[in-house]
C-alpha positions in Angstrom: 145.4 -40.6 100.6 144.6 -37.0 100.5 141.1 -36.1 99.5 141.1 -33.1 96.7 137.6 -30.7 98.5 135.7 -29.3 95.6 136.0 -25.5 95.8 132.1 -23.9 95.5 132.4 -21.4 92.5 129.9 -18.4 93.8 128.3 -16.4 91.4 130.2 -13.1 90.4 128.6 -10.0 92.0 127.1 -8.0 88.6 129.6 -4.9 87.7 128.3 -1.3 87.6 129.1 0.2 84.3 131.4 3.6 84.9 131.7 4.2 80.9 127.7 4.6 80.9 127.0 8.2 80.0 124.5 9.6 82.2 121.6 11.2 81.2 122.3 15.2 81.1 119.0 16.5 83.6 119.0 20.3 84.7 121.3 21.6 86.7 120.4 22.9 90.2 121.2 26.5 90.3 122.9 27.4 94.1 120.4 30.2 95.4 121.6 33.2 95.1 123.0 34.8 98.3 122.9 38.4 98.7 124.1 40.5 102.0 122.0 42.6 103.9 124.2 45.3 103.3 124.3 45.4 99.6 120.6 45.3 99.4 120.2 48.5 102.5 122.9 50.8 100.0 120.6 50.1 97.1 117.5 50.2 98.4 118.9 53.5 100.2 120.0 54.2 96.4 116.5 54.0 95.0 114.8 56.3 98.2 117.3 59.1 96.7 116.4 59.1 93.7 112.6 59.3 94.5 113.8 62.3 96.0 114.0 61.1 99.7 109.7 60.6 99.2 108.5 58.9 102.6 106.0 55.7 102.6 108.0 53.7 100.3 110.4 52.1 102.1 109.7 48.4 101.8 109.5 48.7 97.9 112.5 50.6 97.4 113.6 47.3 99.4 112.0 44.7 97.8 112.7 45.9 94.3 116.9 46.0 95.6 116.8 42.5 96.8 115.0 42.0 93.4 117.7 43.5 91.3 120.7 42.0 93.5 119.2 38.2 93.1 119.2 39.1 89.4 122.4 39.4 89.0 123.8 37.2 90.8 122.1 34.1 89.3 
């Protein structure tokens, strides 16, 4: 006489739901990337139209970088 073994039913493993709609948050802008070289011939740009003026350097710098991060984003 064969026995008939009694197959253990295990419990299902709970689906995850791909129809869900996630929840629309902000989007993570990239940060802008902006060559070295684009921001020397615009700062370089800026120092001729001051009229070649000395002592300025760095803000004719920081205020390309400025402009060029701008735009990009």
């Amino acid at each position: 006489m064969a026995e008939t073994v009694k197959k253990r039913q295990v419990a299902a493993e709970p689906r995850l739901r791909t129809t869900a709609k996630r929840k629309a948050g902000p989007r993570l802008m990239k940060p802008a990337i902006v060559l070295h070289e684009e921001i020397e011939k615009l700062a370089h740009r800026f120092w001729a139209e001051r009229g070649y003026q000395h002592g300025s350097a760095e803000v004719d710098w920081f205020r390309a970088e400025r402009e060029l991060r701008g735009r990009a984003s």
